[in-house]
C-alpha positions in Angstrom: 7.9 -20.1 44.7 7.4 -20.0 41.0 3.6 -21.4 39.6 5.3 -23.7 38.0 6.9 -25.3 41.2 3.3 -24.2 43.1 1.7 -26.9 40.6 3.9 -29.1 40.9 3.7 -29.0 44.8 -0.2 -29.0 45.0 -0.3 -25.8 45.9 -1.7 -24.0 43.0 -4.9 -25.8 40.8 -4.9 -25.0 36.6 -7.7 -23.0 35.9 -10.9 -25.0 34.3 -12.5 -24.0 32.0 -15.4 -25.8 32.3 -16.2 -26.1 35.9 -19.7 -25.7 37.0 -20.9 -26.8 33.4 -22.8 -29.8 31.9 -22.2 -31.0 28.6 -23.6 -33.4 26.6 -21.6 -35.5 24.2 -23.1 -37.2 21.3 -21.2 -40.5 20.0 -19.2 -40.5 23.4 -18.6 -44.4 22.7 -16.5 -43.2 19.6 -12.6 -41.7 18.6 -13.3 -38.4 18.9 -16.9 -38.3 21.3 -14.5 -40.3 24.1 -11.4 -38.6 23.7 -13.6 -34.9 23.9 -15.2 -36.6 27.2 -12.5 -37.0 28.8 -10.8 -33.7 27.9 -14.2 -32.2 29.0 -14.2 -33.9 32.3 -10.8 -32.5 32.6 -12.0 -29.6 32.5 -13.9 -29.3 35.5 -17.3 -30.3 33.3 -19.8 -33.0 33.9 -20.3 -34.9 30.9 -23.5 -36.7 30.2 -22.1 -39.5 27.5 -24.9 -40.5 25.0 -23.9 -43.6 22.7 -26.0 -46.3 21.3 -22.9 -49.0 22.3 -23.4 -49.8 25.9 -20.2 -51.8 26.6 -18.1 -49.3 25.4 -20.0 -46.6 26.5 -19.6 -47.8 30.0 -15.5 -48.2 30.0 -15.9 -44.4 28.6 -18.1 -43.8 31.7 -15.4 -45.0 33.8 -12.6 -43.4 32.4 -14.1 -40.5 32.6 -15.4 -40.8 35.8 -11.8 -40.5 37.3 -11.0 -37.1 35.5 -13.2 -35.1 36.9 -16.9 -34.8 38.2 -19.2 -38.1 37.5 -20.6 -38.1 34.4 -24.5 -39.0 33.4 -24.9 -42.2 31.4 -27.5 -41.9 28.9 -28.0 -44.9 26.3 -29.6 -44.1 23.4 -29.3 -44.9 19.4 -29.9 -42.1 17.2 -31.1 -44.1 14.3 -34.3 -45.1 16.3 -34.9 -41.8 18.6 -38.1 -39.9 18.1 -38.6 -36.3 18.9 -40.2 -37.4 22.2 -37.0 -39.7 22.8 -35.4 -36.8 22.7 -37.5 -34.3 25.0 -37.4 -37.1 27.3 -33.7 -37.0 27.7 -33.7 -33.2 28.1 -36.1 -33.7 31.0 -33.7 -36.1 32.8 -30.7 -33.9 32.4 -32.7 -31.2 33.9 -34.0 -33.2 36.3 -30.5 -34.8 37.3 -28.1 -32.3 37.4 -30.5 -29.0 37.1 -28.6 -27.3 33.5 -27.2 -27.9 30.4 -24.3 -25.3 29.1 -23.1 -27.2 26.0 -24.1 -29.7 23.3 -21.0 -31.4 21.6 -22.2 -33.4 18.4 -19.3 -36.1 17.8 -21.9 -38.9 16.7 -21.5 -39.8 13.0 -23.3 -43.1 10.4 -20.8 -43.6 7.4 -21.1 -47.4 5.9 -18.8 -47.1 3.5 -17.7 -45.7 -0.1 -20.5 -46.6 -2.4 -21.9 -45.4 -5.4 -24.8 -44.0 -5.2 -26.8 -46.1 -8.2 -25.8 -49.0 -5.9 -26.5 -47.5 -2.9 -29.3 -49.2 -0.9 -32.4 -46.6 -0.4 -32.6 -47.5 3.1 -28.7 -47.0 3.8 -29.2 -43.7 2.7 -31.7 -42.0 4.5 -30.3 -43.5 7.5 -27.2 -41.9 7.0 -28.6 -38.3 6.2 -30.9 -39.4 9.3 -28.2 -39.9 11.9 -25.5 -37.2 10.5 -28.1 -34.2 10.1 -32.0 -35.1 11.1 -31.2 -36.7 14.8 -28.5 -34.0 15.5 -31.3 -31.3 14.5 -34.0 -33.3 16.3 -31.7 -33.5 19.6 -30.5 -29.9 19.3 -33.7 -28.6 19.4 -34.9 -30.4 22.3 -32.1 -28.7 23.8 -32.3 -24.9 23.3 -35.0 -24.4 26.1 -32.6 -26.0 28.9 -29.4 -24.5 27.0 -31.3 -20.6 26.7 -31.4 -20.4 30.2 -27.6 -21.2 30.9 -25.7 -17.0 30.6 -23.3 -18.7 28.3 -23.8 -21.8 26.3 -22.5 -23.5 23.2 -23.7 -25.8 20.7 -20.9 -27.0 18.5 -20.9 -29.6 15.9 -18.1 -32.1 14.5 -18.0 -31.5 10.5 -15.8 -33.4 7.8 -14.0 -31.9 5.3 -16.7 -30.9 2.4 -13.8 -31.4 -0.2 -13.2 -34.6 0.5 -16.8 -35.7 1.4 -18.5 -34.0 -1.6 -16.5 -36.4 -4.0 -17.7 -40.2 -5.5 -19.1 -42.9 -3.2 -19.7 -40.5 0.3 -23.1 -40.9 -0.4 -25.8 -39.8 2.2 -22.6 -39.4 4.4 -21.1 -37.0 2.4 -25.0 -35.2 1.7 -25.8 -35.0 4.9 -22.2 -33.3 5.9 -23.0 -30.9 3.4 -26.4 -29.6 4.6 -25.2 -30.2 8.9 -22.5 -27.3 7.6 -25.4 -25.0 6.3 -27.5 -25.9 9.5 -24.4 -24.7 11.7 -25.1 -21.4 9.7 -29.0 -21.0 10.0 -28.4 -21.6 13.9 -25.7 -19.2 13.7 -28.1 -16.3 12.6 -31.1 -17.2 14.4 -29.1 -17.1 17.5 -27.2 -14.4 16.8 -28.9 -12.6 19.7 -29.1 -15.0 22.4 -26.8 -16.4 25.1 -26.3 -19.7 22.8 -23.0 -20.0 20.9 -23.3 -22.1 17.5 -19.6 -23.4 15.8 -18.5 -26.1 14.0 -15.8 -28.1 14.6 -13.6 -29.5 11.5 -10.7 -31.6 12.8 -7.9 -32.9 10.4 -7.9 -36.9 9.6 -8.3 -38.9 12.3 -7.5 -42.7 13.1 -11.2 -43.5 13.6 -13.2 -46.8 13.0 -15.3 -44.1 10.6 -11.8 -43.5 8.6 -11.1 -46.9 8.4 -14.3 -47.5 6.3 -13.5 -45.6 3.6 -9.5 -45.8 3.9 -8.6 -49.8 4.2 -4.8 -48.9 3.9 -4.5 -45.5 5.4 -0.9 -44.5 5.1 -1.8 -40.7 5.7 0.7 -40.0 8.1 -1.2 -36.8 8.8 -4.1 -38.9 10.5 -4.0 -37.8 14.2 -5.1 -39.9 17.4 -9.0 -38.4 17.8 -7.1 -36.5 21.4 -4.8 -34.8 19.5 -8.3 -32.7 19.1 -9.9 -33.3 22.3 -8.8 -29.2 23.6 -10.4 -27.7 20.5 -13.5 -29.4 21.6 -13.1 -27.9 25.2 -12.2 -24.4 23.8 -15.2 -24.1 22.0 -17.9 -25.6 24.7 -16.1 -22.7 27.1 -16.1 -19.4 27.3 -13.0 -19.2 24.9 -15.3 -20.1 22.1 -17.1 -17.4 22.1 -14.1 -15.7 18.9 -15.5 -19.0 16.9 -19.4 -18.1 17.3 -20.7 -18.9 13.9 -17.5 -20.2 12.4 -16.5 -23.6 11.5 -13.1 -23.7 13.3 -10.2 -26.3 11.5 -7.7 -26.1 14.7 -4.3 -27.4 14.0 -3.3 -29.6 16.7 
């Protein structure tokens, strides 16, 4: 019998990639944090889903939840986390499922195109806060438990600098600037450990994020946030491991 008809019988299983592994997704509520869930989950992983929107974070728990091992719920809202918050939540995930093998930061703040003589103070360094302090905050927390995994990855989402280093991106825009630097620091101060650092820069995307700075997107190039769901999977396995230190723009 060929594999292909073994699969199709049941009597063959697709490799995963991702089986025996615990990953943590930031912004799981959101386009890309839910489809990468999923895809994850999929993959043999189990997912621990960190959002700051309960309701939604709770369908994504469900839908997940019947793709592959249960995932870990973990409510939290990035704006308001402390270090502590933080070191807390590494504790649990130790605690619960005993290891943590990957770090997938999809979570993003972007209010909208402003200038930035009108921007409000406070708007700002909320949005350099929850695009580049929490992610560094919550990263850190995390190298202990992800050190003592053989093979681990930590792998953030980045927008395009082109577009996001023109007028009105604001703290957004900042902040995506200096996260694509951090990937780089990491990068070499890991260099000799068993922790992977990559970025991840996806095309356009039809994402509520998008739609704040695009009220009439006719970009027929914006993709559905699953059409990049398998790079996110490639990199938090052992497949990343060519994209170690390199922001990666798959082409889905």
């Amino acid at each position: 019998m060929s594999s292909t008809a073994a699969n199709a019988a049941g009597d063959a299983r697709a490799p995963q990639s991702l089986e025996g592994r615990v990953v943590l997704v930031t912004g799981a509520n959101g386009g890309l944090g839910s489809a990468a869930a999923g895809a994850c989950a999929d993959a043999g992983a189990t997912v621990v889903l960190l959002g700051r929107k309960l309701p939604k974070l709770n369908k994504v728990y469900d839908a997940v939840a019947k793709r592959g091992p249960e995932p870990l719920l973990y409510p939290l809202d990035l704006e308001g986390a402390q270090p502590d918050d933080y070191a807390e939540m590494v504790a649990r995930i130790d605690s619960e499922l005993g290891r943590l093998d990957g770090v997938l930061h999809c979570a993003a703040d972007f209010p909208g195109l402003t200038p930035l003589a009108q921007t409000d103070p406070a708007a700002f360094a909320r949005a350099v806060h929850v695009n580049l302090t929490a992610p560094w905050w919550l990263s850190q927390a995390c190298l202990p438990l992800l050190a003592k995994a053989p093979d681990a990855a930590l792998v953030f989402a980045l927008d395009d600098p082109q577009r996001v280093g023109q007028a009105y991106w604001g703290g957004y825009g900042a902040a995506q600037h200096a996260l694509a630097a951090l990937v780089g620091m990491l990068h070499a101060e890991l260099l000799n450990s068993s922790i992977r650092v990559a970025g991840l820069r996806p095309g356009p995307m039809r994402t509520p994020l998008r739609s704040r700075a695009y009220v009439e997107d006719s970009d027929r190039a914006a993709r559905d946030p699953s059409a990049y769901a398998q790079a996110c999977v490639n990199l938090l396995s052992a497949d990343g491991a060519v994209h170690r230190g390199q922001v990666w723009s798959p082409v889905p």
